[in-house]
C-alpha positions, 0 to 999 in steps of 0.5 A, spaced: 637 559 734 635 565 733 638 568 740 644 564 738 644 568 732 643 575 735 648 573 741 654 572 736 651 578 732 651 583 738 659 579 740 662 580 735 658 588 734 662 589 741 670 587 738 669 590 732 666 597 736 673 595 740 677 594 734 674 601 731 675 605 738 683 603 738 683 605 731 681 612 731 685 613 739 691 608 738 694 615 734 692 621 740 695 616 745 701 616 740 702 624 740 699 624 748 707 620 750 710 624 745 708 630 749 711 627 755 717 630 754 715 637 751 717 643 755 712 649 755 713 656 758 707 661 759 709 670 759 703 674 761 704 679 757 700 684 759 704 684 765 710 685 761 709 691 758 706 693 765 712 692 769 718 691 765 724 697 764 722 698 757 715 700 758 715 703 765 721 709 761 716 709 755 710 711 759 715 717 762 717 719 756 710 720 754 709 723 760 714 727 759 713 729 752 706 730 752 706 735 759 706 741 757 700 740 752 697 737 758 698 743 762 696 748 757 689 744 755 689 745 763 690 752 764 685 752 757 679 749 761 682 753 768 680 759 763 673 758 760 670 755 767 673 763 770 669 766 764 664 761 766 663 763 772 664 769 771 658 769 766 654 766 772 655 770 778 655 777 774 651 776 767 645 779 770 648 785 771 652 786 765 650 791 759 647 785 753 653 787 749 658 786 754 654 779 756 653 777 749 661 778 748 663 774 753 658 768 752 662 769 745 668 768 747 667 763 752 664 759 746 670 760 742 674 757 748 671 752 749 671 750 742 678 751 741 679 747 747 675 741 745 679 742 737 686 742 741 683 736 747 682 732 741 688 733 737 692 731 744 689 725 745 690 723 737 697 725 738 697 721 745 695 715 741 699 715 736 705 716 739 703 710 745 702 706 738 709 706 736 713 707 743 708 699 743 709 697 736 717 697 738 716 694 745 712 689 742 719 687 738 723 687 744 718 683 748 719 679 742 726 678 742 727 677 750 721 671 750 725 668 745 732 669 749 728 666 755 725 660 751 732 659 748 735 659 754 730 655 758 731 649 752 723 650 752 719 646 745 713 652 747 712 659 749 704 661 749 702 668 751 695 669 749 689 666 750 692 663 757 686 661 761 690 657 767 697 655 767 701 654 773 706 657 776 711 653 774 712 654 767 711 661 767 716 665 766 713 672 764 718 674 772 725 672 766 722 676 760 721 682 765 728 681 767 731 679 761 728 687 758 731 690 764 739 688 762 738 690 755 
């Protein structure tokens, strides 16, 4: 009688794990078929503000902005390694005062070559800042023309590990950019 018992008992332990299984997975199979017909796009956008128009104009701006102060911080360097070299090769034979004079000045140089190598590149950053600040919102508008175009329900663009090739459409944004 007993085995009776506990065959009945373990059946019906087995439908009501069954039942309970469809219960809580019969909702994911629901979401999971209405998936079916979703439509997912995929932008790299690192690559865009690598490669697009927009971006490659602004770094030459930059570029092209920041030259002169780049040159200048060079010919500060250029000069303080001359005083530097200068102190190595005839310091011994300088009068104290004149070395000490020279060891001043090349002091001053490289402080005031540090103090303007700093400020550059404050400068340098700020400005990338906002040349990106702005093309962050022109990569926002051209993601979301090609998504409009495309009818795609989904655009991802970060935290991507994988996505197949064929939904990724970071070469449509990139030229979207360029016609603007």
């Amino acid at each position: 009688m007993k085995v009776h018992l506990l065959s009945k008992g373990t059946a019906f332990r087995k439908t009501a794990f069954i039942v309970l299984l469809l219960l809580v997975f019969s909702p994911m199979l629901a979401v999971a078929s209405s998936f079916k017909n979703l439509t997912v796009g995929v932008v790299d956008t690192q690559r865009v503000f690598r490669e697009s128009a927009p971006a490659l104009k602004a770094e030459k701006e930059l570029e092209k902005e920041f030259a002169p102060r780049d040159r200048a911080l060079q010919k500060l360097a250029k000069q303080a390694k001359g005083l530097q070299s200068e102190l190595e090769a005839h310091g011994t034979n300088m009068s104290v005062a004149d070395r000490n004079s020279r060891e001043q000045e090349l002091a001053a140089l490289s402080e005031q070559f540090e103090r303007q190598q700093r400020q550059f590149r404050e400068d340098l950053n700020m400005r990338r800042g906002e040349e990106l600040a702005r093309l962050q919102d022109q990569v926002k508008h051209a993601i979301l023309k090609v998504a409009q175009k495309n009818k795609l329900d989904l655009v991802l663009y970060e935290g991507v590990f994988y996505a197949n090739p064929k939904i990724d459409i970071t070469n449509q944004v990139i030229a979207a950019l360029a016609s603007k």
